[in-house]
C-alpha positions as a LaTeX table, in Angstrom:
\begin{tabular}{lrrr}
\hline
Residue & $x$ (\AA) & $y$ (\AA) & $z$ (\AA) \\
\hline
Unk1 & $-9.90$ & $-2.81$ & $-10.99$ \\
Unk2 & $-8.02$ & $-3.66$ & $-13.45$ \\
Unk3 & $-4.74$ & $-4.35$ & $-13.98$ \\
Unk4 & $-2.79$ & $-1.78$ & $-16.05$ \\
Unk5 & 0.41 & $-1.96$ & $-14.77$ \\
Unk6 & 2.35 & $-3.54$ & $-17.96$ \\
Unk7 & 6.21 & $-4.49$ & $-17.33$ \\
Unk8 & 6.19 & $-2.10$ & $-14.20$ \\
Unk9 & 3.46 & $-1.91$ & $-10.64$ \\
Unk10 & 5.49 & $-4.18$ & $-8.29$ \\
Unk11 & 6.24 & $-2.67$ & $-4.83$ \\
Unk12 & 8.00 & 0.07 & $-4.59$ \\
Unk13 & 7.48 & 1.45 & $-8.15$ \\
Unk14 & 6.61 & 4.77 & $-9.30$ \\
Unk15 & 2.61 & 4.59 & $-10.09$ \\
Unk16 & 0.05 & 7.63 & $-11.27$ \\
Unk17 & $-2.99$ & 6.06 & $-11.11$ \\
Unk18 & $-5.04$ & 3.34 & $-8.79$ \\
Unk19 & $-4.95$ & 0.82 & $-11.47$ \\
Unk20 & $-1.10$ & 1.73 & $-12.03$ \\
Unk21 & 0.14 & $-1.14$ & $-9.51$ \\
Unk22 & $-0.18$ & $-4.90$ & $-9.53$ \\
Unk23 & $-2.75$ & $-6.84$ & $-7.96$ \\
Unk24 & $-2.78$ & $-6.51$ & $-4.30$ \\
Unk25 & $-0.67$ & $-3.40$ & $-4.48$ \\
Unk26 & $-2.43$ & 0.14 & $-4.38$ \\
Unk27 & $-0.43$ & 3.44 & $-5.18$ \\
Unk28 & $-0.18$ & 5.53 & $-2.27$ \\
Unk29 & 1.74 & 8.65 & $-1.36$ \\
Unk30 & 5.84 & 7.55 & $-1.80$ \\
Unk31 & 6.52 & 9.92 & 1.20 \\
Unk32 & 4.34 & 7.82 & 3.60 \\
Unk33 & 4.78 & 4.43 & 2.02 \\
Unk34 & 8.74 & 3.33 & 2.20 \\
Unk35 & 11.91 & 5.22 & 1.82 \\
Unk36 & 13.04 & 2.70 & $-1.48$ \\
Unk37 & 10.03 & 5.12 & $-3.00$ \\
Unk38 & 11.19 & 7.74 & $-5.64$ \\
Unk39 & 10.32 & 10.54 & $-2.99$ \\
Unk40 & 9.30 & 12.82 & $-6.18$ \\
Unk41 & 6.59 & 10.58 & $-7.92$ \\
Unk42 & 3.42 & 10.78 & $-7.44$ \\
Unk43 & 2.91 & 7.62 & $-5.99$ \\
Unk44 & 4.40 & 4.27 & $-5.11$ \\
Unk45 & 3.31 & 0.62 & $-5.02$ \\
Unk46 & 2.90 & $-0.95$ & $-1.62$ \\
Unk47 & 1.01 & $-4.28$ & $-0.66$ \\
Unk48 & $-2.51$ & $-4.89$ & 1.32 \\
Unk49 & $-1.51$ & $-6.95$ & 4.39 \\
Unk50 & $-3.43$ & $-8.81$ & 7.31 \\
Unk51 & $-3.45$ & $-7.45$ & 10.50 \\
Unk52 & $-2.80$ & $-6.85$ & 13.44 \\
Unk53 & 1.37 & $-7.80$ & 12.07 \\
Unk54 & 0.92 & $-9.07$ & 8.97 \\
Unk55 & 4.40 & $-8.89$ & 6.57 \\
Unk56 & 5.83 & $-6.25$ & 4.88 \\
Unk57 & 8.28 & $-6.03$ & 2.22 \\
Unk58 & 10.41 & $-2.98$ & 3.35 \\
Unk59 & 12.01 & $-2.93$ & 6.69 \\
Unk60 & 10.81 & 0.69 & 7.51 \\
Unk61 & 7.35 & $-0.92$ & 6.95 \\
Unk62 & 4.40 & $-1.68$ & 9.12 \\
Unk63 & 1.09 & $-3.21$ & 8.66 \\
Unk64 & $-1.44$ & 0.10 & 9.33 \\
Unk65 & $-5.24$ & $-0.27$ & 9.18 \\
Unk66 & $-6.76$ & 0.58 & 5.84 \\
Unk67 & $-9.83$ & 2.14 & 8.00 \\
Unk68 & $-9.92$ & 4.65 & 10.62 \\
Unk69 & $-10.27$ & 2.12 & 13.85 \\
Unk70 & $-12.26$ & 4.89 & 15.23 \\
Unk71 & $-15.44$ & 4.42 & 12.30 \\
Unk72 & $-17.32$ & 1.26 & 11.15 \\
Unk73 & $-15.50$ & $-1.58$ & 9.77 \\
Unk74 & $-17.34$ & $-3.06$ & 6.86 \\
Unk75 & $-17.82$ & $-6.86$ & 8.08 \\
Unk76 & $-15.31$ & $-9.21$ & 6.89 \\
Unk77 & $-12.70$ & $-5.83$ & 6.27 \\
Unk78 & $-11.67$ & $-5.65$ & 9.97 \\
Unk79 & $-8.31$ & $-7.37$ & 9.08 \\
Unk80 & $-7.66$ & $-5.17$ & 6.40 \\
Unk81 & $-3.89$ & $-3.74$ & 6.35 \\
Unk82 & $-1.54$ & $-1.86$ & 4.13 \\
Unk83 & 2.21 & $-1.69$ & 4.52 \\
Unk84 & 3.63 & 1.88 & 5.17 \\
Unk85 & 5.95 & 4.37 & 7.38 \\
Unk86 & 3.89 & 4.27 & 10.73 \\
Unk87 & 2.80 & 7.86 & 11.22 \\
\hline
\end{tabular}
């Protein structure tokens, strides 16, 4: 996707829209994602990470499976992280 971030879409910032963040960032729900997220946007920019512990930038963080561990990984994916609250 591309970028369309501009001067703002590094973690922790306010996005609308997938393409909102910077690369290797999505925009996911602030609430969920860190508490340095503005709690009242729409969504915030957090980082893909490796698992099983990969790094995250906020210390509330963790690195959570993108997929349900309960379906099909697609091949290659199975490492596939994102940094958020753990639930």
């Amino acid at each position: 996707m591309p970028d369309a971030s501009g001067d703002g879409g590094q973690f922790n910032d306010a996005c609308e829209t997938p393409d909102a963040c910077d690369p290797g960032l999505l925009c996911f729900d602030p609430v969920a994602t860190a508490s340095a997220c503005d709690l009242n946007a729409n969504g915030c920019c957090t980082p893909f990470c490796q698992l099983p512990d990969g790094p995250c930038p906020n210390p509330d963080q963790q690195c959570l499976p993108w997929f349900d561990p309960m379906m099909p990984v697609l091949p290659g994916y199975e490492d596939l992280g994102f940094c958020a609250i753990a639930p």
